[in-house]
Biopython code that builds the backbone (N, CA, C, O; Angstrom):
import numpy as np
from Bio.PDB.StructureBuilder import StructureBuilder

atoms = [
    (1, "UNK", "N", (43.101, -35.531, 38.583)),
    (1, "UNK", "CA", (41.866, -35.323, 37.838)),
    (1, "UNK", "C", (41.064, -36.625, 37.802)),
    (1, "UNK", "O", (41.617, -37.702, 37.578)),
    (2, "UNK", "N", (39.529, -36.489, 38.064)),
    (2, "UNK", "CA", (38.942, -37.545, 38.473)),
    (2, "UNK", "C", (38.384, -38.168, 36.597)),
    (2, "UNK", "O", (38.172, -37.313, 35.737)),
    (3, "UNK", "N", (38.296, -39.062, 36.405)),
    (3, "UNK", "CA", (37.964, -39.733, 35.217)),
    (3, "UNK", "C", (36.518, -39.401, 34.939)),
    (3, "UNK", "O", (36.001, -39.584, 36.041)),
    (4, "UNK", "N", (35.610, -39.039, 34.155)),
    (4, "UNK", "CA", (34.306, -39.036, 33.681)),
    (4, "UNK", "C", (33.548, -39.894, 34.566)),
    (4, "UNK", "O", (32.708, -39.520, 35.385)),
    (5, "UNK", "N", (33.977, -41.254, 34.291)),
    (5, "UNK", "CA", (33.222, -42.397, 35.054)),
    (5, "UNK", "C", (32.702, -42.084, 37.050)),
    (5, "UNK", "O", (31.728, -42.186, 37.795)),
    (6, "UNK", "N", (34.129, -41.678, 37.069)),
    (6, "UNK", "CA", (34.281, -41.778, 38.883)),
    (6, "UNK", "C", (33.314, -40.417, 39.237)),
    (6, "UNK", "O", (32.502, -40.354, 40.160)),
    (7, "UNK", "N", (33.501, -39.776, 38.644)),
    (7, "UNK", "CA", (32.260, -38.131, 38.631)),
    (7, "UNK", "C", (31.536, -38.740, 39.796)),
    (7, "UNK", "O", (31.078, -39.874, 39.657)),
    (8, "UNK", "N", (31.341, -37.904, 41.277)),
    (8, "UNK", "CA", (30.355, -37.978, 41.703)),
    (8, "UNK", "C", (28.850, -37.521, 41.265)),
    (8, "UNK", "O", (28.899, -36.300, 41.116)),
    (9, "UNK", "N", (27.805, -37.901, 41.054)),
    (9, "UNK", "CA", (26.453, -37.062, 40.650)),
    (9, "UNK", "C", (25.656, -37.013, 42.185)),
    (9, "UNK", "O", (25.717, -37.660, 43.230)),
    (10, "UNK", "N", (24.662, -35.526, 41.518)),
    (10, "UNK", "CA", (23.921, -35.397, 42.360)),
    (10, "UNK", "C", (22.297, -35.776, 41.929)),
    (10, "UNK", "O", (21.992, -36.168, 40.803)),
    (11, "UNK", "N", (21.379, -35.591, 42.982)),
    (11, "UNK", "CA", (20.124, -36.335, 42.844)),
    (11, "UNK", "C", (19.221, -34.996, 43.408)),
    (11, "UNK", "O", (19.364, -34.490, 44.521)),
    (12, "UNK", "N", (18.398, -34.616, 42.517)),
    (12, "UNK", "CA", (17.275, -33.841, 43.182)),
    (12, "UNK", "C", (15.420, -34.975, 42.885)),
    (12, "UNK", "O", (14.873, -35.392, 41.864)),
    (13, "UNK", "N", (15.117, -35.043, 44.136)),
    (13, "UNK", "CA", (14.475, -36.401, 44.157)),
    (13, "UNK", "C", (12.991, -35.816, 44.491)),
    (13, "UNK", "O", (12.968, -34.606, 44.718)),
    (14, "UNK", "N", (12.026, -36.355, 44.537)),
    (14, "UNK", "CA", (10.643, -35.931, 44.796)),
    (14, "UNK", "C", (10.327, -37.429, 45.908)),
    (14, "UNK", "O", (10.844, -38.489, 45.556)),
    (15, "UNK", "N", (9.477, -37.402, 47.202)),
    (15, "UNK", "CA", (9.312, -38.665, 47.719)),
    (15, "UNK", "C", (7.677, -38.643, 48.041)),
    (15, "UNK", "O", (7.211, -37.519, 47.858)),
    (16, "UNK", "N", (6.765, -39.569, 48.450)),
    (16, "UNK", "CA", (5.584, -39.346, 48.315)),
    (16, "UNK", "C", (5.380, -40.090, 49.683)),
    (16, "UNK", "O", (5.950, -41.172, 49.820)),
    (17, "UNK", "N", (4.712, -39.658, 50.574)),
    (17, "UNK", "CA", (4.704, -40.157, 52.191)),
    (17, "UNK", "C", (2.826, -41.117, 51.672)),
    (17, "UNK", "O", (1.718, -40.722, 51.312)),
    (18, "UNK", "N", (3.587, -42.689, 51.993)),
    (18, "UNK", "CA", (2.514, -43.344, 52.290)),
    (18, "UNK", "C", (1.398, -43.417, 53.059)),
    (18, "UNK", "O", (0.207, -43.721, 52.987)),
    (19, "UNK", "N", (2.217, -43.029, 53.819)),
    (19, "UNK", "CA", (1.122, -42.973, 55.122)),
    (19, "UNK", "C", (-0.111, -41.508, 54.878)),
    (19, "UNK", "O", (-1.258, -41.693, 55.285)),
    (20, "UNK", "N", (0.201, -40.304, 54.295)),
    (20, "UNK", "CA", (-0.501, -39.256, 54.544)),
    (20, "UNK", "C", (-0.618, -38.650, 52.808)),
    (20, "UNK", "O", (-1.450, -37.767, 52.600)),
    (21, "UNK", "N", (-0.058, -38.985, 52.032)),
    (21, "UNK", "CA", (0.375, -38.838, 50.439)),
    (21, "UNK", "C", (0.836, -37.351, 50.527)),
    (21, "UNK", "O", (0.696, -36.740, 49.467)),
    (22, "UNK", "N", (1.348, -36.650, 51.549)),
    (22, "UNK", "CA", (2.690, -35.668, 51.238)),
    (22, "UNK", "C", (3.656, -35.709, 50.314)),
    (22, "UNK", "O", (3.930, -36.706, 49.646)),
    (23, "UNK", "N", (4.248, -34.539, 50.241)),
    (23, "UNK", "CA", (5.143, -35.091, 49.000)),
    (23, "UNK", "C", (6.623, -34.448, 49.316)),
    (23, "UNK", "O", (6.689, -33.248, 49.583)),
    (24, "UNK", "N", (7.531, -35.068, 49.292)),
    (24, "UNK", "CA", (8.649, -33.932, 50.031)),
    (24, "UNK", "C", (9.935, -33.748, 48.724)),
    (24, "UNK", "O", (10.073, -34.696, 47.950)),
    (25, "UNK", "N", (10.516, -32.934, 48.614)),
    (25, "UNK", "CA", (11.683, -32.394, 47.338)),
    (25, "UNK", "C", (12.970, -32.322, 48.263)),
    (25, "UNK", "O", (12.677, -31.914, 49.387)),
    (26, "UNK", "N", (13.910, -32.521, 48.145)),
    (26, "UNK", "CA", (15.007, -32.841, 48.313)),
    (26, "UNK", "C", (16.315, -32.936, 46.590)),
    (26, "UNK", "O", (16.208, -32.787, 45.373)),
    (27, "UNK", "N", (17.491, -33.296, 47.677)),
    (27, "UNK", "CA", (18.404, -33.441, 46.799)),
    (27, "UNK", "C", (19.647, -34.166, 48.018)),
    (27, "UNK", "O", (19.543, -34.115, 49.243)),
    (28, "UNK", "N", (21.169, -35.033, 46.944)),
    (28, "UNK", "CA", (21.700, -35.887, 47.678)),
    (28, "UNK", "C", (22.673, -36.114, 46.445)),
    (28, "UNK", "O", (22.523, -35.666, 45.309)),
    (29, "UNK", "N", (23.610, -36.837, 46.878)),
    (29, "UNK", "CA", (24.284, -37.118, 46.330)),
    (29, "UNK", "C", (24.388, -39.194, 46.240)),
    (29, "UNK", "O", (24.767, -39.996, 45.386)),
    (30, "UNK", "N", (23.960, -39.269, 47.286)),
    (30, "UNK", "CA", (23.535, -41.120, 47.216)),
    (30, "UNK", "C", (22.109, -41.107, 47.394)),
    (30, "UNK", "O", (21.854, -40.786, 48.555)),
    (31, "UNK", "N", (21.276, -41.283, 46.845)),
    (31, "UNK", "CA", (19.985, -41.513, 46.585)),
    (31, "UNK", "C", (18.999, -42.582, 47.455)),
    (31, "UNK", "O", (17.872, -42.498, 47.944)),
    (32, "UNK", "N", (20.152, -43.743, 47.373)),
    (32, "UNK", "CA", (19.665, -44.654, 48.471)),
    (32, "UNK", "C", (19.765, -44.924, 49.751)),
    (32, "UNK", "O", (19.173, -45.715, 50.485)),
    (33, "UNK", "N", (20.558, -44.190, 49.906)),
    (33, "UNK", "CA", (21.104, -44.042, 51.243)),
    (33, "UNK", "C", (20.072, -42.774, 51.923)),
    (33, "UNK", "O", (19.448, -42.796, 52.984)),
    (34, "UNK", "N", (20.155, -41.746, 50.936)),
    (34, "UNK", "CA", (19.106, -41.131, 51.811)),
    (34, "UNK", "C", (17.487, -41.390, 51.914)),
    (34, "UNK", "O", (16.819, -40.934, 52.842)),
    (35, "UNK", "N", (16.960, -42.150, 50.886)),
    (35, "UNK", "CA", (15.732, -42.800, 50.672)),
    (35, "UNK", "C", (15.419, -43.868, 52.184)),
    (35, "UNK", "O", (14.356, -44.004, 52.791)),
    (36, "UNK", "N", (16.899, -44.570, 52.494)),
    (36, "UNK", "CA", (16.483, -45.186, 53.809)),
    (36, "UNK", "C", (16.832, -44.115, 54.637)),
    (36, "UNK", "O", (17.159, -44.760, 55.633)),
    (37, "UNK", "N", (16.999, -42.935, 54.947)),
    (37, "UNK", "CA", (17.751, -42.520, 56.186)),
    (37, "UNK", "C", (15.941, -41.702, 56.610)),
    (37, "UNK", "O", (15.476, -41.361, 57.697)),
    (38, "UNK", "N", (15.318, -41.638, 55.128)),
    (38, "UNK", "CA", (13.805, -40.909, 55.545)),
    (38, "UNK", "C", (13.063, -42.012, 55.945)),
    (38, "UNK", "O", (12.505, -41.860, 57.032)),
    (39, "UNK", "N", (12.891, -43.068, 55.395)),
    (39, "UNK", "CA", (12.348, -44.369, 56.083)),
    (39, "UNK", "C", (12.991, -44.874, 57.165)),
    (39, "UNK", "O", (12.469, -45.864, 57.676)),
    (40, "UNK", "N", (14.139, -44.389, 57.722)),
    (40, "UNK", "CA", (14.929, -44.926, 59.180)),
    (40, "UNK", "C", (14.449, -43.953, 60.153)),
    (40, "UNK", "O", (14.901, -44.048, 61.294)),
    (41, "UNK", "N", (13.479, -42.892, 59.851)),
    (41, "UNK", "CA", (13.339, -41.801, 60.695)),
    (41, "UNK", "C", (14.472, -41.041, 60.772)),
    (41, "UNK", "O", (14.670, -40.716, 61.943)),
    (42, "UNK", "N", (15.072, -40.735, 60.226)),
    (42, "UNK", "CA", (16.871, -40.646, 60.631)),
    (42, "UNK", "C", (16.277, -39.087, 60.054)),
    (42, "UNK", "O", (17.295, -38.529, 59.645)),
    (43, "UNK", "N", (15.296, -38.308, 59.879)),
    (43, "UNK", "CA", (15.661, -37.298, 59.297)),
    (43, "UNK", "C", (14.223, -36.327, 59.622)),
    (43, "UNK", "O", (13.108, -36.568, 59.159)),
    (44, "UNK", "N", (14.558, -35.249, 60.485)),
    (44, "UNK", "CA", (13.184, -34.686, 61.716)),
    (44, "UNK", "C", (12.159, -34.223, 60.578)),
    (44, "UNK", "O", (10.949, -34.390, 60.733)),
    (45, "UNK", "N", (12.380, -33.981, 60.103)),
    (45, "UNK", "CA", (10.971, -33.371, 58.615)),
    (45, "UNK", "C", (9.499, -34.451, 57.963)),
    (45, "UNK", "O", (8.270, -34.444, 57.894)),
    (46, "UNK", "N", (10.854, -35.388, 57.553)),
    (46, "UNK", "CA", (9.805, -36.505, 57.405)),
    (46, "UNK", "C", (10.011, -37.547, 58.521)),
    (46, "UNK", "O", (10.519, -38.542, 58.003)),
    (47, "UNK", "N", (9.843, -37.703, 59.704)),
    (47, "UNK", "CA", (10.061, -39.003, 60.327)),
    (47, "UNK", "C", (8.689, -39.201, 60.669)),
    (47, "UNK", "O", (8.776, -40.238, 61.326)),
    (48, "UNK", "N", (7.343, -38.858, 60.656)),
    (48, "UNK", "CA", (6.264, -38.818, 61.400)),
    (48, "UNK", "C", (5.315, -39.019, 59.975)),
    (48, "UNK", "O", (4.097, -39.150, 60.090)),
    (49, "UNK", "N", (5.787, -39.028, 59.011)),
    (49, "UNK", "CA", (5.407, -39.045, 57.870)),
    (49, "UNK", "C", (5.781, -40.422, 57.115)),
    (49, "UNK", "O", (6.287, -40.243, 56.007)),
    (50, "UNK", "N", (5.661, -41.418, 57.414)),
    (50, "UNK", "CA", (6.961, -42.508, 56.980)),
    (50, "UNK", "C", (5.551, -43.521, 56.442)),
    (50, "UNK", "O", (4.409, -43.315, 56.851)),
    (51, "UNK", "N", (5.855, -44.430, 55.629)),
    (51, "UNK", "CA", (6.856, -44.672, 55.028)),
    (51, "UNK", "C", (7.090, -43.723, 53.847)),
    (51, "UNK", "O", (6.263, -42.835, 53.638)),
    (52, "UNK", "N", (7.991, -43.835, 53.193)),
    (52, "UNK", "CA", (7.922, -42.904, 51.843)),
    (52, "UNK", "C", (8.517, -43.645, 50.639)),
    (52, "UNK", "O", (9.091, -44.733, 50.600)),
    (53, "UNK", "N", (8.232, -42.770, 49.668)),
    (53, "UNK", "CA", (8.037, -43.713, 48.299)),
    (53, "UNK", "C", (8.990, -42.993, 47.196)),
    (53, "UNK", "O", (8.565, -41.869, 46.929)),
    (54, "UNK", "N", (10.279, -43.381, 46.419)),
    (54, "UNK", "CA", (10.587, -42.059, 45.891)),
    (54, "UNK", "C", (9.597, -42.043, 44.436)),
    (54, "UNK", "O", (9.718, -43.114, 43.842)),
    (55, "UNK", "N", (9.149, -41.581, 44.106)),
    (55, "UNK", "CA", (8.611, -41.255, 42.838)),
    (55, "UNK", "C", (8.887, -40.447, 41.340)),
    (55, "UNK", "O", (8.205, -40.506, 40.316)),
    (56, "UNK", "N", (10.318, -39.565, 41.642)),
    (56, "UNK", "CA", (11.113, -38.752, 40.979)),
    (56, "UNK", "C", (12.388, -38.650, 40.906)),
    (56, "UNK", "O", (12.978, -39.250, 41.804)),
    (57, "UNK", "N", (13.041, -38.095, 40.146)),
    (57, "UNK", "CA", (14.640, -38.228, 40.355)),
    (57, "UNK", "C", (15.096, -37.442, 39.190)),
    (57, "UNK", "O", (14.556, -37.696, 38.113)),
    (58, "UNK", "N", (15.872, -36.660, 39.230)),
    (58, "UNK", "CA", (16.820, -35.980, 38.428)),
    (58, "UNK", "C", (18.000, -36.314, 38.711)),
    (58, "UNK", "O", (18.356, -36.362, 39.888)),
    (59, "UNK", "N", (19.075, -36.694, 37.404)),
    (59, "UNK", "CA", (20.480, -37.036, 37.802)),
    (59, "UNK", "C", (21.064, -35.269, 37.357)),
    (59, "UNK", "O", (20.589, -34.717, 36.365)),
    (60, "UNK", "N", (22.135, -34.554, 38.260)),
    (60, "UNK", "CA", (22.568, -33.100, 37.796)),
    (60, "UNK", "C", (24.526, -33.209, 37.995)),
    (60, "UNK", "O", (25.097, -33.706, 38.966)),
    (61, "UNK", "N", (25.000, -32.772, 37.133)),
    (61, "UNK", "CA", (26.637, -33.013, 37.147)),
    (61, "UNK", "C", (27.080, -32.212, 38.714)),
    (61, "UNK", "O", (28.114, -32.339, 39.371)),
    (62, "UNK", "N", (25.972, -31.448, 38.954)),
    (62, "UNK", "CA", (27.108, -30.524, 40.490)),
    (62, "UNK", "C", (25.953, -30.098, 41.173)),
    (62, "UNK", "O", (24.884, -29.695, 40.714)),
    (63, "UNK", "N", (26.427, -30.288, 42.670)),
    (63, "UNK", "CA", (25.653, -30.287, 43.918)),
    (63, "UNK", "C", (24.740, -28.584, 43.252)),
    (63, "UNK", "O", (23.631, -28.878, 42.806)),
    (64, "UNK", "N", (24.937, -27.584, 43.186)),
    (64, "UNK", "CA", (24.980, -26.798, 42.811)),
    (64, "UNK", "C", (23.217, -27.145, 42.251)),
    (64, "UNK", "O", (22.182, -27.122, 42.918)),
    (65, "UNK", "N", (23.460, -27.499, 40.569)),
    (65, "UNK", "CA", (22.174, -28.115, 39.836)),
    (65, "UNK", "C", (21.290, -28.345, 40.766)),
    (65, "UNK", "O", (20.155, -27.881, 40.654)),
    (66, "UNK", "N", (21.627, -29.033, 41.745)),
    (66, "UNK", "CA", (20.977, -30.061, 42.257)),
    (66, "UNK", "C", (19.999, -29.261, 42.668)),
    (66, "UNK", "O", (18.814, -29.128, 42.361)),
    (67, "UNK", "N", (20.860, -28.657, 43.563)),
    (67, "UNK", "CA", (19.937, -27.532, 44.803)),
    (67, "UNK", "C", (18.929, -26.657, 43.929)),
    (67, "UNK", "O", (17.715, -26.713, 44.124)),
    (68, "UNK", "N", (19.441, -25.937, 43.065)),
    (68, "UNK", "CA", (18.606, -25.360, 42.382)),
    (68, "UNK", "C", (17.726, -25.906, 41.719)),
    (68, "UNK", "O", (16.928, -25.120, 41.209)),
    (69, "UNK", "N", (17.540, -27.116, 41.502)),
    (69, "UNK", "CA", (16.081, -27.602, 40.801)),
    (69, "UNK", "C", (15.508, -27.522, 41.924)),
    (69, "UNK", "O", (14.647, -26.649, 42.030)),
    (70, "UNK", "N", (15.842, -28.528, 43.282)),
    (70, "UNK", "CA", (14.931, -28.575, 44.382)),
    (70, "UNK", "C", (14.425, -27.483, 44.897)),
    (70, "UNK", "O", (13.481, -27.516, 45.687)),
    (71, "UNK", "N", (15.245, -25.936, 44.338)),
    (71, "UNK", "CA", (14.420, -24.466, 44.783)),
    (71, "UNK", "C", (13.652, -24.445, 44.104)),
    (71, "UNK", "O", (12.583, -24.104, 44.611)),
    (72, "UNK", "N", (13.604, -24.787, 42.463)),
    (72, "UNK", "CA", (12.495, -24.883, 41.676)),
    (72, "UNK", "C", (11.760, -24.929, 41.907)),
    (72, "UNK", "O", (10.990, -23.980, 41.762)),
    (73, "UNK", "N", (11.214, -26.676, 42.745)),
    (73, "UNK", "CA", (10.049, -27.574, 42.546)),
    (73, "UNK", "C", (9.245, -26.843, 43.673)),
    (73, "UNK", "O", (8.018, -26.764, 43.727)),
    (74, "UNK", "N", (10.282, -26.242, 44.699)),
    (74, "UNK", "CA", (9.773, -26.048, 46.100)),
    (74, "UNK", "C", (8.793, -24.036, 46.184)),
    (74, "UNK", "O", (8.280, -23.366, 47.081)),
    (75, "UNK", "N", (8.995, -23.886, 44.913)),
    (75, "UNK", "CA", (8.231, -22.548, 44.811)),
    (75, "UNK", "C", (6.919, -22.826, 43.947)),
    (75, "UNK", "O", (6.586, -23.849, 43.348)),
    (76, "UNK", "N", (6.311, -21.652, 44.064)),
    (76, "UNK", "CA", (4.818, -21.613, 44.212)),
    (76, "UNK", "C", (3.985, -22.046, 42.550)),
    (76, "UNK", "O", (3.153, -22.951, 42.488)),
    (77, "UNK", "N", (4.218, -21.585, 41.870)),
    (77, "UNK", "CA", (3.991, -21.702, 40.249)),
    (77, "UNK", "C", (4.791, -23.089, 39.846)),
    (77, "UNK", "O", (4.099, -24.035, 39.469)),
    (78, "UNK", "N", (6.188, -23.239, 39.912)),
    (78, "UNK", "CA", (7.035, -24.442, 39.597)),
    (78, "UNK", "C", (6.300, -25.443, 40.274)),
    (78, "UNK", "O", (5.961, -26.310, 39.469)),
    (79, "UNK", "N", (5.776, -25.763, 41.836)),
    (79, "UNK", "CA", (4.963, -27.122, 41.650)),
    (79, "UNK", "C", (3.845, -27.385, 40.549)),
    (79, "UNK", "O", (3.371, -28.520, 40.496)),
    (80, "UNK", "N", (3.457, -26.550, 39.792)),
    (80, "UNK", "CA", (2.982, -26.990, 38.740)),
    (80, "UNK", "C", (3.672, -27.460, 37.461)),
    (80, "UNK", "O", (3.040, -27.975, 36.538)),
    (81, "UNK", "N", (4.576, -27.327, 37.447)),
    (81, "UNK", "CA", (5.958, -28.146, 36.548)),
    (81, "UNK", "C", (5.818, -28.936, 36.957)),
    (81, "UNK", "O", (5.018, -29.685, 36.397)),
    (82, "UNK", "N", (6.597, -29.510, 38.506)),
    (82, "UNK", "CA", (6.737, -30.721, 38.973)),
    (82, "UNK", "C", (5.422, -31.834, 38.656)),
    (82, "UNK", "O", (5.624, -32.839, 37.976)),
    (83, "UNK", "N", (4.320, -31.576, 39.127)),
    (83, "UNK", "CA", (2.721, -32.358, 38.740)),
    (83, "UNK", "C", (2.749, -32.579, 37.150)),
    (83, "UNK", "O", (2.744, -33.718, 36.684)),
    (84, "UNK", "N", (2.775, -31.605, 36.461)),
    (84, "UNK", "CA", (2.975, -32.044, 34.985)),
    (84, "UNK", "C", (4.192, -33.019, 34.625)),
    (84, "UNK", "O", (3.965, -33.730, 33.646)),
    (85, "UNK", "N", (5.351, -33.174, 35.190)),
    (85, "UNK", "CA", (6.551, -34.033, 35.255)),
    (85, "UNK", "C", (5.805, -35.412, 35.474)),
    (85, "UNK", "O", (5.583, -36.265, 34.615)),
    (86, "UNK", "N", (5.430, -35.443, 36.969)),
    (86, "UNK", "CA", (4.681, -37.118, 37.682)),
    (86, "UNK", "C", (3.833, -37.552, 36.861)),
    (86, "UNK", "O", (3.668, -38.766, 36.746)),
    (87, "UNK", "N", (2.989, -36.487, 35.985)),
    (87, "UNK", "CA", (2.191, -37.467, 34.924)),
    (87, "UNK", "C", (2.118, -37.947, 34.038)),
    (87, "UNK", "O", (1.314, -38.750, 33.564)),
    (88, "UNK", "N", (3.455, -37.240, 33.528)),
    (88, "UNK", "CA", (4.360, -37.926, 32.698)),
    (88, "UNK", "C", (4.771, -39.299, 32.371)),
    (88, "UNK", "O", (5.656, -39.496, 31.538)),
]
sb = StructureBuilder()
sb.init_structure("model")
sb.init_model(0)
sb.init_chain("A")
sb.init_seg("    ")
for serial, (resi, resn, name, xyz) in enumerate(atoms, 1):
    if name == "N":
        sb.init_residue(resn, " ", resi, " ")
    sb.init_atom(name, np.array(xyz, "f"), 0.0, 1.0, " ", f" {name:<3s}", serial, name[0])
structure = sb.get_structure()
């Protein structure tokens, strides 16, 4: 049994493309690692879109959470949640 502390978390993240001000929703479990893997091009969605900026972040106890906020943000009415969130 893993200790409280050692808990992996997950990340449902919002990123904002410098170059074109796109905005892309995702989720991860290392945050920084995937923040460079979209700025390494390392990832076909955003590589043409670069640099990117993260601007959001939710911490969620299970991959699970995770995904499901990022279905959230990524439907039609809920990006208006998300915009009310950033101006926050």
């Amino acid at each position: 049994m893993l200790f409280s502390g050692l808990r992996k978390m997950f990340y449902t993240y919002v990123l904002i493309s410098e170059k074109c001000g796109n905005r892309y929703v995702g989720c991860t479990h290392d945050l920084g690692k995937r923040l460079s893997e979209h700025n390494a091009g390392l990832c076909k969605l955003t590589k043409n879109k670069r640099p990117w900026r993260l601007i959001y972040f939710e911490k969620k106890k299970t991959e699970y959470e995770a995904l499901k906020r990022e279905a959230f943000f990524k439907t039609g009415d809920d990006r208006k949640a998300l915009k009310n969130l950033l101006k926050a």
